[in-house]
KOLDO-845132 format. One record per residue (C-alpha): residue number from 1; x, y, z. Coordinates in nm, 3 decimals. Layout:
BEGIN
<site seq="NUM" xx="X" yy="Y" zz="Z"/>
...
END
This chain:
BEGIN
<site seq="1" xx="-15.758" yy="-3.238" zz="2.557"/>
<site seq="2" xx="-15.808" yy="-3.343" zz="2.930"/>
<site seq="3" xx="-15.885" yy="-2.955" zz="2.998"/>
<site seq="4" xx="-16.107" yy="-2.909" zz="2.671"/>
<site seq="5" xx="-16.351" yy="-3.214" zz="2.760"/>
<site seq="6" xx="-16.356" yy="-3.099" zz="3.129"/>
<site seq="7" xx="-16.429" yy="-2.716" zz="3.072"/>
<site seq="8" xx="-16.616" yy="-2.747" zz="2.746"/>
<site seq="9" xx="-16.815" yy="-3.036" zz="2.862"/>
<site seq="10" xx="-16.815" yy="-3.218" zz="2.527"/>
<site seq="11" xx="-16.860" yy="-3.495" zz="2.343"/>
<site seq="12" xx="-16.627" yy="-3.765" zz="2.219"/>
<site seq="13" xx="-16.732" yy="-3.721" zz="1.890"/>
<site seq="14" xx="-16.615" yy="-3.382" zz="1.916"/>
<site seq="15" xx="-16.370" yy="-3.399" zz="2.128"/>
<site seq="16" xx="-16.201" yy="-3.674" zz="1.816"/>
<site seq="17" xx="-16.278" yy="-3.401" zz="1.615"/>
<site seq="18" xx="-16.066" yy="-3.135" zz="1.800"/>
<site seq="19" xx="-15.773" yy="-3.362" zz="1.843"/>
<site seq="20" xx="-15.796" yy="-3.415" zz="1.440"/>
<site seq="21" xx="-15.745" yy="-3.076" zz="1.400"/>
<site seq="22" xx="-15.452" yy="-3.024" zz="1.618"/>
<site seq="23" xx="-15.138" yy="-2.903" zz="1.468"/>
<site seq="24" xx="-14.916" yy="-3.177" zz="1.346"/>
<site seq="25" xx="-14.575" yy="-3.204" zz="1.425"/>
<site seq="26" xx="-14.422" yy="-3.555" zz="1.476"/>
<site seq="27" xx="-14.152" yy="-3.545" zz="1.784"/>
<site seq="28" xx="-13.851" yy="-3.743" zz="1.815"/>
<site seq="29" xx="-13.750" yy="-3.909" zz="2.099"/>
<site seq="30" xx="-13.520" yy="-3.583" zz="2.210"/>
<site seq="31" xx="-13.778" yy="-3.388" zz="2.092"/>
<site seq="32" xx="-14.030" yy="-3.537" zz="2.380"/>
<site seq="33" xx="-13.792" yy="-3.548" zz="2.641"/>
<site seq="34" xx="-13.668" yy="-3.193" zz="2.634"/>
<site seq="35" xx="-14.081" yy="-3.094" zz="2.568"/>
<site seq="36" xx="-14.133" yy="-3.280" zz="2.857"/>
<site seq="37" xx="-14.420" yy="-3.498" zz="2.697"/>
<site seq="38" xx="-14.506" yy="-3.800" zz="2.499"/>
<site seq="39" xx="-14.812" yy="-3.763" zz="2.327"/>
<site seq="40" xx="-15.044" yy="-4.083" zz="2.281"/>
<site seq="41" xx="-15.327" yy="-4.158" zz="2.053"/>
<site seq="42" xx="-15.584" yy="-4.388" zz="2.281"/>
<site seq="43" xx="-15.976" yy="-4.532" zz="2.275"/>
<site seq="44" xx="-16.202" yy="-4.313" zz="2.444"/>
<site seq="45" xx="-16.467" yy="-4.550" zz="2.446"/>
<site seq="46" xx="-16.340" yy="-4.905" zz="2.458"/>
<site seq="47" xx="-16.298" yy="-4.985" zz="2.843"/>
<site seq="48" xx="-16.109" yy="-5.157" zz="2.975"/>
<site seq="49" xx="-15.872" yy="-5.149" zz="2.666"/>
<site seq="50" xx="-15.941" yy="-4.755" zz="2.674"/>
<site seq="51" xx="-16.218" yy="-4.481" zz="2.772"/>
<site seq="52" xx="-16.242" yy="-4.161" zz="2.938"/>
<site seq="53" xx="-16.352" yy="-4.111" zz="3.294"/>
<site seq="54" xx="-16.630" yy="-3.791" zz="3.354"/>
<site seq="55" xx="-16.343" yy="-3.576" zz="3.467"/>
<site seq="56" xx="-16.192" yy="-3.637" zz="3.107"/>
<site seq="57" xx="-15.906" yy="-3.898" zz="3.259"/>
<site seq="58" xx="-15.753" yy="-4.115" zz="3.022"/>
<site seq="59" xx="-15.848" yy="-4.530" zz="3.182"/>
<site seq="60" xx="-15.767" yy="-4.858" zz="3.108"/>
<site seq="61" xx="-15.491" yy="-5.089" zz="3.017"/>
<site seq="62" xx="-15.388" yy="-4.873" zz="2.753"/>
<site seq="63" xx="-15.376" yy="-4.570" zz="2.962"/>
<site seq="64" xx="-15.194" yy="-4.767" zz="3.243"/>
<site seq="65" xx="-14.931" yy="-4.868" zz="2.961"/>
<site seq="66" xx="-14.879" yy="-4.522" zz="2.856"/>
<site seq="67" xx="-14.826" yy="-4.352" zz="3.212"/>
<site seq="68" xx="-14.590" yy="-4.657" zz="3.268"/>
<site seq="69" xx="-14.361" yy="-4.583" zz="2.964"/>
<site seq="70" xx="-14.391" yy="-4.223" zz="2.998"/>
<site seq="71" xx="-14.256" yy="-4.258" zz="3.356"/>
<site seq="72" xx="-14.026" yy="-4.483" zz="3.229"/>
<site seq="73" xx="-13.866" yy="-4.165" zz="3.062"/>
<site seq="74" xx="-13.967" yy="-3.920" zz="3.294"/>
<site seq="75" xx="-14.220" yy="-3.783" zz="3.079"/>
<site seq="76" xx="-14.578" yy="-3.683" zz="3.121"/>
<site seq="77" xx="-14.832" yy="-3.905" zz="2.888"/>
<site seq="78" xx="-15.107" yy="-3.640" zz="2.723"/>
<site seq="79" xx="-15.350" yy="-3.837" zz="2.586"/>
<site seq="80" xx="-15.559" yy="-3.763" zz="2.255"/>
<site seq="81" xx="-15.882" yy="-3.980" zz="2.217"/>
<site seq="82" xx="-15.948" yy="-4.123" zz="1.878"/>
<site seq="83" xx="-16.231" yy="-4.309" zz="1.725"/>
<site seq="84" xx="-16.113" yy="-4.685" zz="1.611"/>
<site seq="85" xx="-16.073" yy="-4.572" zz="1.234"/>
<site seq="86" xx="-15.909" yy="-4.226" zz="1.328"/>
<site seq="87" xx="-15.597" yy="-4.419" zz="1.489"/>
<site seq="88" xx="-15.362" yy="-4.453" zz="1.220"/>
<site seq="89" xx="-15.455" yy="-4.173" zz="1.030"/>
<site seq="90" xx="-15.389" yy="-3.989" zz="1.282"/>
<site seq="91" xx="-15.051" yy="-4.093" zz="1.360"/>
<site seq="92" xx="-14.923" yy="-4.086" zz="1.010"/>
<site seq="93" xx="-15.048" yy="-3.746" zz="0.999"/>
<site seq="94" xx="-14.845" yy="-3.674" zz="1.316"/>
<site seq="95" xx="-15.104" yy="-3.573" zz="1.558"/>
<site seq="96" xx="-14.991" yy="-3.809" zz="1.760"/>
<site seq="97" xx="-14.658" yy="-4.001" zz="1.852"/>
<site seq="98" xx="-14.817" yy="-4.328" zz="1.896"/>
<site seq="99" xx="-15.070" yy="-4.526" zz="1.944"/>
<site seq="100" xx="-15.116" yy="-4.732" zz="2.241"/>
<site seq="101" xx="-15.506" yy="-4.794" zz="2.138"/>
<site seq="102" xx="-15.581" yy="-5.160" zz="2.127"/>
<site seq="103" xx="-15.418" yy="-5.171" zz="1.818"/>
<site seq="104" xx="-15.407" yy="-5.544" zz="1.656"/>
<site seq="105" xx="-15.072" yy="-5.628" zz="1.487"/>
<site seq="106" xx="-15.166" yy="-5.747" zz="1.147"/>
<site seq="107" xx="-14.915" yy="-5.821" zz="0.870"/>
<site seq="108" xx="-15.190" yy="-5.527" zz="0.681"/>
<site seq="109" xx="-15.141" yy="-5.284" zz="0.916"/>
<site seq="110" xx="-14.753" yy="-5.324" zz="0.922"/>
<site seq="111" xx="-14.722" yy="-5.170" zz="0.567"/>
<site seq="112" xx="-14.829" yy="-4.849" zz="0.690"/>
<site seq="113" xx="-14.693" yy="-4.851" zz="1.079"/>
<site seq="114" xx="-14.460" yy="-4.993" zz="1.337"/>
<site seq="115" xx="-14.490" yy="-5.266" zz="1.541"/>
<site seq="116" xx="-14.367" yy="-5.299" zz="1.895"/>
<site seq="117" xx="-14.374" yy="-5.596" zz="2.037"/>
<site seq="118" xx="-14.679" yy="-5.682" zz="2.171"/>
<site seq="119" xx="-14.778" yy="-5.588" zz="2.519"/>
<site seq="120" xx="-15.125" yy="-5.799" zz="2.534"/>
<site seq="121" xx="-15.372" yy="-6.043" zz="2.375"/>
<site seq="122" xx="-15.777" yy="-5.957" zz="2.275"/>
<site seq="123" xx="-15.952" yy="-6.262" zz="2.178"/>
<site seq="124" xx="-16.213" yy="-6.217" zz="1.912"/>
<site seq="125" xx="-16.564" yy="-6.365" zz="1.853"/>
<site seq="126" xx="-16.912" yy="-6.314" zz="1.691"/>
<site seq="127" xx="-17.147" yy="-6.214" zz="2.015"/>
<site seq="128" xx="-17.513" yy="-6.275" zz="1.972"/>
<site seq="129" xx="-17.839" yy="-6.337" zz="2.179"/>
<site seq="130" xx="-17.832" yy="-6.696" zz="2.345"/>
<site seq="131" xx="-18.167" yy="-6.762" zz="2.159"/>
<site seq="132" xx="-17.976" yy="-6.711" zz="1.845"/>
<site seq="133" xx="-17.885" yy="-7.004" zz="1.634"/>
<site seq="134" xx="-17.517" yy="-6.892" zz="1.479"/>
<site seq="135" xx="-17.253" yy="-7.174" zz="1.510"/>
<site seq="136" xx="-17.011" yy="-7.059" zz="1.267"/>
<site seq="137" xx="-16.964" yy="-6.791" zz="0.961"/>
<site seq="138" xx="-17.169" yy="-6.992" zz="0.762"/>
<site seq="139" xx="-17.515" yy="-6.970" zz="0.976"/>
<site seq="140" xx="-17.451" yy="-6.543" zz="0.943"/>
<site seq="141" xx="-17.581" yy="-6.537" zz="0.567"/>
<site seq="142" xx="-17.813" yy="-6.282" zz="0.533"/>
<site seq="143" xx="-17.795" yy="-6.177" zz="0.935"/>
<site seq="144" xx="-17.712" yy="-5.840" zz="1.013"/>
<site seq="145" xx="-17.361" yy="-5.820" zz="1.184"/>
<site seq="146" xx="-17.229" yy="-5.482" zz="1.342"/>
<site seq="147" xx="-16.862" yy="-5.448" zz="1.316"/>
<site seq="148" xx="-16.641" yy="-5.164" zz="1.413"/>
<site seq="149" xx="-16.554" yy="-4.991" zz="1.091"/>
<site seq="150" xx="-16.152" yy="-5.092" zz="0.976"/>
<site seq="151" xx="-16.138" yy="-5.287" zz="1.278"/>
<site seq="152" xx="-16.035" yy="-5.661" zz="1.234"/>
<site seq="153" xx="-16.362" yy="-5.764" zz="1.349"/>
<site seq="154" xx="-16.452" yy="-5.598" zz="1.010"/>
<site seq="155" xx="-16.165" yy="-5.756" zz="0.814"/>
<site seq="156" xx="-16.207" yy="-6.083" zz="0.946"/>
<site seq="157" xx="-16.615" yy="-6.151" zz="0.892"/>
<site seq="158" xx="-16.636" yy="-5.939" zz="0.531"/>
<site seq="159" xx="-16.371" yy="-6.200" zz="0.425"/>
<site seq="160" xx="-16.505" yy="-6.523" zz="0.628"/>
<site seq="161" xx="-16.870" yy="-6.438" zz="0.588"/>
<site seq="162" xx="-16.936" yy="-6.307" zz="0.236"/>
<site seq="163" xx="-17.279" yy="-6.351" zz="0.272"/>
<site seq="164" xx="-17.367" yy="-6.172" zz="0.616"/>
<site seq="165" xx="-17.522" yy="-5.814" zz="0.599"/>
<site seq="166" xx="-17.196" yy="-5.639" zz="0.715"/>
<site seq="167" xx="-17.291" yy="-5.334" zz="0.879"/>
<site seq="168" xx="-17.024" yy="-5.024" zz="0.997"/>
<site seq="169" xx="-16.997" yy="-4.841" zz="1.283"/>
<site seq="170" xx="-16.756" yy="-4.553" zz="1.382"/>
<site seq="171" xx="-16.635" yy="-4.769" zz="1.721"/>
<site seq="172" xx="-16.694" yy="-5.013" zz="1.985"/>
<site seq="173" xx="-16.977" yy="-4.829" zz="2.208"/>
<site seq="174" xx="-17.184" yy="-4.767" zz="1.855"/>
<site seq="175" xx="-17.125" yy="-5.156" zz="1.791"/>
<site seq="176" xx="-17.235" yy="-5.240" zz="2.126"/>
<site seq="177" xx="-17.533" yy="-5.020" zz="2.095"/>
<site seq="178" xx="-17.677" yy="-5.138" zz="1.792"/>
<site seq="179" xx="-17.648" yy="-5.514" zz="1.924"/>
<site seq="180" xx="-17.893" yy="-5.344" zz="2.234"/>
<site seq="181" xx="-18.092" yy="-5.163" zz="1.999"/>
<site seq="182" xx="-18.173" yy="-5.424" zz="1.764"/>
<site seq="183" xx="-18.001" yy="-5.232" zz="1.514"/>
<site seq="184" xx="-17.816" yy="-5.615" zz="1.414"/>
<site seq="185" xx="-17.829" yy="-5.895" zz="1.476"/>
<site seq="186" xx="-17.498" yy="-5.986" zz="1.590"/>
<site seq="187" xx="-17.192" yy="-5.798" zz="1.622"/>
<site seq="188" xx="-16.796" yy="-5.905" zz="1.604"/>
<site seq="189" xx="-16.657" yy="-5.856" zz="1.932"/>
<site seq="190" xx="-16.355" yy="-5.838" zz="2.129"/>
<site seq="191" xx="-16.332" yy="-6.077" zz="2.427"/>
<site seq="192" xx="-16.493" yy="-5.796" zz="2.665"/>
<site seq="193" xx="-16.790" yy="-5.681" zz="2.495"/>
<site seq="194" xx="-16.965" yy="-5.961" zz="2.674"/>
<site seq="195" xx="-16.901" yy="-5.795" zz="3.023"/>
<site seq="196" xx="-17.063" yy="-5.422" zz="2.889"/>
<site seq="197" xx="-17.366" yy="-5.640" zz="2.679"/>
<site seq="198" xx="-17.428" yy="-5.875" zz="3.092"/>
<site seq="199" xx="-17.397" yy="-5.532" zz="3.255"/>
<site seq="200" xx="-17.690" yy="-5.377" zz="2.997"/>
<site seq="201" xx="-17.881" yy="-5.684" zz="2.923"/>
<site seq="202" xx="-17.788" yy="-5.949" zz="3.240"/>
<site seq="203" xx="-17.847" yy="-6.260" zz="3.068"/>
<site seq="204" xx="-17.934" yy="-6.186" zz="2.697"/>
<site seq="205" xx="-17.587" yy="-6.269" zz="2.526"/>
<site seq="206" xx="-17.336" yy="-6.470" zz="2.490"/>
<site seq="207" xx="-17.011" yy="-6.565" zz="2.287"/>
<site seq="208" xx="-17.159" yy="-6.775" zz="1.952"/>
<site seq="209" xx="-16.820" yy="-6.868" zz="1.811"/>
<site seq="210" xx="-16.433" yy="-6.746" zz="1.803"/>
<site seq="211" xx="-16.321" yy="-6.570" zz="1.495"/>
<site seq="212" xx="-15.994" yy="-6.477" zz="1.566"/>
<site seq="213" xx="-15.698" yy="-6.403" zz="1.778"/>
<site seq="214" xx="-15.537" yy="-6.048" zz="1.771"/>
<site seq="215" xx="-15.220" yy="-5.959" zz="1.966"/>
<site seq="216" xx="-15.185" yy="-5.553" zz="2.041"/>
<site seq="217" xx="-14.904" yy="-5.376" zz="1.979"/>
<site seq="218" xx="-14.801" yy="-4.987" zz="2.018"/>
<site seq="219" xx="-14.754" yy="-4.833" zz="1.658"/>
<site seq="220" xx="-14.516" yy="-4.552" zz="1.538"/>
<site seq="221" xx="-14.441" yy="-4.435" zz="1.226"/>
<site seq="222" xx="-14.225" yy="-4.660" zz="0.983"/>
<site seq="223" xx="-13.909" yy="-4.571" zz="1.020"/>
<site seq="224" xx="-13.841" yy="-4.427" zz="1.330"/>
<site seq="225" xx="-13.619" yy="-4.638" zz="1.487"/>
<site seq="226" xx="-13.556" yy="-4.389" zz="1.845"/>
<site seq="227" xx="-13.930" yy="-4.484" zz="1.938"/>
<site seq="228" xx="-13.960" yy="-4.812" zz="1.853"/>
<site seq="229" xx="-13.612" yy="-4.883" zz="2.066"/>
<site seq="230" xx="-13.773" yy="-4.734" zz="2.358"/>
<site seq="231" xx="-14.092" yy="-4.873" zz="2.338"/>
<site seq="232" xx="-13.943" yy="-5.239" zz="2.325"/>
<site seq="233" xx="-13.690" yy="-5.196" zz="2.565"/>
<site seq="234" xx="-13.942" yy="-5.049" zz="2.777"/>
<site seq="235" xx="-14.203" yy="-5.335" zz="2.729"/>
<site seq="236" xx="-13.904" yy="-5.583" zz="2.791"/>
<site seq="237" xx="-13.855" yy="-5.494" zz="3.123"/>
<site seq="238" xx="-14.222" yy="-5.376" zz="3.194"/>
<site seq="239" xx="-14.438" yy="-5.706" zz="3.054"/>
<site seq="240" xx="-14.423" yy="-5.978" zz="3.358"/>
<site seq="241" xx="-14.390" yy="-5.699" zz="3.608"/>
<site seq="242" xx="-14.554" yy="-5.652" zz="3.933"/>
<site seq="243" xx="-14.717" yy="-5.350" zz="3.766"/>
<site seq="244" xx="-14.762" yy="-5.459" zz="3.504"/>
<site seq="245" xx="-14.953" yy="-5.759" zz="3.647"/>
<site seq="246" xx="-15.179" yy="-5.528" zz="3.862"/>
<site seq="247" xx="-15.288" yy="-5.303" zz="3.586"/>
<site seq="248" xx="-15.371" yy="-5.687" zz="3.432"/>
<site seq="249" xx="-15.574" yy="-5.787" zz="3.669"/>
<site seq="250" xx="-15.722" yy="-5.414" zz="3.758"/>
<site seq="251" xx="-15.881" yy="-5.320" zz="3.371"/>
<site seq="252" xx="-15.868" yy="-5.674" zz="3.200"/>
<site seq="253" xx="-15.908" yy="-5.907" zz="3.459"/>
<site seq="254" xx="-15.824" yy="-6.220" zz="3.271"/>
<site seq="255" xx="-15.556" yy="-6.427" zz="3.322"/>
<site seq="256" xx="-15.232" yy="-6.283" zz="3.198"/>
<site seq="257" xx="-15.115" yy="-6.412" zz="2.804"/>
<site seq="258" xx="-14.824" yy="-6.567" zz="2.668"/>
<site seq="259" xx="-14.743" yy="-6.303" zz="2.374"/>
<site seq="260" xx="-14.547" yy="-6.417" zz="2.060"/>
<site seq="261" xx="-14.261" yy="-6.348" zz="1.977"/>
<site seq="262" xx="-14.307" yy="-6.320" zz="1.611"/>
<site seq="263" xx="-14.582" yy="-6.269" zz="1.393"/>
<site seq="264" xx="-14.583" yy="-6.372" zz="1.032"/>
<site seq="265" xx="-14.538" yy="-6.069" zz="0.773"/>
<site seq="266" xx="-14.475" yy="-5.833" zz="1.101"/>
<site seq="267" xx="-14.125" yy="-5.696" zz="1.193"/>
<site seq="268" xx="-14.104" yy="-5.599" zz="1.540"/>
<site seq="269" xx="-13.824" yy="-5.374" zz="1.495"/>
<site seq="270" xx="-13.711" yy="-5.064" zz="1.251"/>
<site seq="271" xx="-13.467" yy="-5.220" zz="0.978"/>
<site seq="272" xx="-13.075" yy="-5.075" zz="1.034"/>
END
């Protein structure tokens, strides 16, 4: 994929599209190690969770995570870049052999992947212009709200604000960009969209009110117990690490999270 964007020049839209049509063929944990290669679904366009650098490099604490567990196992990450509502389709269709993507655990989202534990913590809000009046879900009837499409941001305000003009984008950057572009109003937003909006628009936005709290964790598919062991005895040792800390402070650059250790209607762990 790395080589594609690089020679090809291309988009992310199409390079998503190429990695959607890539043969699938879910790998086992033997399967990787004697191919020499774990492959992992990521953002391409959510920094610092996840994005791609001009030379095609996989960046961010997601990408930091995956080089660290693929060393971990002396394997070599590939990457495959994936819109926000390509992720779990395209791990259940086996293009991938996990997702280390920003992906929210959600007692939803359990019923159709795996859980790790989680590795990090993405606080969630509506994000508006500071001349905007919108102090909680309420004030959002009839304002146009960007959301990414199947994200929680989307879950979250088409439940708590029934009366808001929800409006769907394919991922973060579009979100962002139609916040800039007067496309909405307001947008839900992770707790670092306000960095990208003060680097567009210094001074324009700001945080109106919290909506949620979202905990990530790296999915597999249900049921296979040789990743998920890896992944949490991996993120055992790994979380609280020096590295671990310095990829932290590098891509996210808030302070470092407790993390639960449970989440109602989530199972961190394959059943025996």
């Amino acid at each position: 994929m790395k080589t594609l964007t690089r020679t090809l020049g291309l988009g992310l839209a199409a390079v998503a599209m190429i990695a959607a049509a890539l043969p699938a063929g879910a790998m086992t944990l033997d399967e990787a190690k004697a191919a020499g290669k774990v492959r992992i679904g990521i953002q391409a366009d959510n920094c610092p969770w996840g994005c791609l650098s001009t030379t095609g490099e996989a960046q961010g604490f997601d990408a930091a995570v995956g080089r660290a567990f693929a060393k971990s196992l002396g394997l070599e990450a590939e990457f495959v870049p994936l819109a926000v509502a390509n992720r779990i389709p395209a791990l259940t269709a086996n293009r991938v052999d996990m997702l280390i993507a920003s992906v929210g655990i959600t007692a939803e989202r359990a019923k159709s992947v795996q859980f790790s534990h989680p590795y990090a913590a993405n606080t969630l809000y509506v994000t508006a212009a500071k001349s905007a009046k919108l102090p909680d879900a309420a004030s959002l009837a009839g304002v146009s709200v960007g959301v990414p499409r199947s994200a929680p941001m989307d879950t979250i305000l088409t439940k708590e604000a029934p009366k808001a003009d929800i409006r769907r984008f394919d991922d973060d950057a579009a979100n962002i960009q139609a916040l800039l572009s007067g496309q909405v109003q307001a947008v839900g937003s992770n707790q670092f969209y306000i960095q990208r909006l003060e680097k567009a628009s210094p001074g324009t936005y700001e945080n109106k009110f919290p909506i949620g709290q979202l905990y990530q964790g790296v999915a597999t598919r249900q049921g296979e117990r040789d990743w998920n062991a890896a992944l949490n005895d991996f993120l055992k040792s790994y979380i609280g690490s020096e590295g671990y800390k310095a990829s932290y402070a590098e891509w996210l650059q808030v302070p470092v999270t407790d993390l639960p250790a449970t989440i109602d209607g989530v199972s961190f762990t394959v059943s025996q």
